[in-house]
N, C-alpha and C positions, 0 to 999 in steps of 0.2 A: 349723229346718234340715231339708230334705228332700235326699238322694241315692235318684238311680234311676240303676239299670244294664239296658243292653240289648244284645244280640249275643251272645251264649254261644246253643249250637248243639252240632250234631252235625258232625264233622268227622273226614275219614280220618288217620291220622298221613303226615306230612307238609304236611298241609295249613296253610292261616292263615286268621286271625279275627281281627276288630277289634271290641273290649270298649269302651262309651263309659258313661260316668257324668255324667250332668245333674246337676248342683247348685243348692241355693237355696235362700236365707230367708238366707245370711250374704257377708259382701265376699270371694269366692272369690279372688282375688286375692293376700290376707294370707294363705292356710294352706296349708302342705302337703298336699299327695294324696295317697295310695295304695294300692294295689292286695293284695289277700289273697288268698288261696283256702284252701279247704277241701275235703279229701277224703276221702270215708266213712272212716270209723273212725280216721281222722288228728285232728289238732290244728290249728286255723288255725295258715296260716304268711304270714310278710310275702313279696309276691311283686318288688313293686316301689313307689318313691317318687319325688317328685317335687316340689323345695320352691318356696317364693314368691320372690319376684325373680329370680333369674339363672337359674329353670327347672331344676338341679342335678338328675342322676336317682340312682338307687343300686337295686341290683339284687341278690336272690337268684344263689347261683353257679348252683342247676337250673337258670335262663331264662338267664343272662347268654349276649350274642348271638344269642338267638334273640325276646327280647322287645324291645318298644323302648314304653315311659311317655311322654304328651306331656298338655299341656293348653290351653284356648284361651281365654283370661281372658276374652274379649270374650262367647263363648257358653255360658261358666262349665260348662265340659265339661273332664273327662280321659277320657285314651285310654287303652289298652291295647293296641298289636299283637302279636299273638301268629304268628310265624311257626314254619316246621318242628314243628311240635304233634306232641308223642310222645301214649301214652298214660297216659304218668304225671303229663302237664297236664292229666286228668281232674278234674273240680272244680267245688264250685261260686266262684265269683270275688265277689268285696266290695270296690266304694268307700268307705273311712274317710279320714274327718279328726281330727282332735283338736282342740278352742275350748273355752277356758279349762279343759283338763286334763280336757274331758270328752270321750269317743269315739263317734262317727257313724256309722252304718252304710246302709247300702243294705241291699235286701233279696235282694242275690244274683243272678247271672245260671249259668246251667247249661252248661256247657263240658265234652262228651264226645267222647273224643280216639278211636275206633273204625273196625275194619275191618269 
């Protein structure tokens, strides 16, 4: 099981970024996706999800309306758009899955929200 994340940048607030996560070595199709971040001295937190069949998302109340979760079975990719970026979506951001009750990570993409 490999996750790569790419797109986290430097960005002014207000601005937007699209977070993408390549997947591979398992049927990306069967698992839920989703999105984390972490911020110095914080605690990972869930940011957003996105399950298998009907695409269903569910959202952190921080982001709700300003992110939007998507994914593309066929290029076994999810997304992240990130619009209206404050500075307190400072962070570094993580693709996880969970197969068979065990958790995946990516190795993190760098998302700093600054003037």
């Amino acid at each position: 099981v490999q996750l790569v994340e790419s797109g986290g940048g430097l960005v002014q607030p207000g601005g937007s970024l699209r977070l993408s996560c390549a997947a591979s070595g398992f049927t990306f199709s069967n698992y839920i996706m989703k999105w984390y971040r972490q911020a110095p001295g914080k605690e990972r937190e869930l940011v957003a999800r996105i399950s298998n069949g009907s695409g269903t998302t569910n959202y952190a109340d921080s982001v709700k309306g300003r992110f939007t979760i998507s994914r593309d079975n066929v290029k076994n990719t999810v997304y992240l758009q990130m619009n209206s970026l404050k500075p307190e979506d400072t962070a570094v951001y993580y693709c996880n899955t969970m197969i068979w009750a065990r958790g995946y990570w990516g190795q993190g993409t760098q998302v700093t929200v600054s003037s």
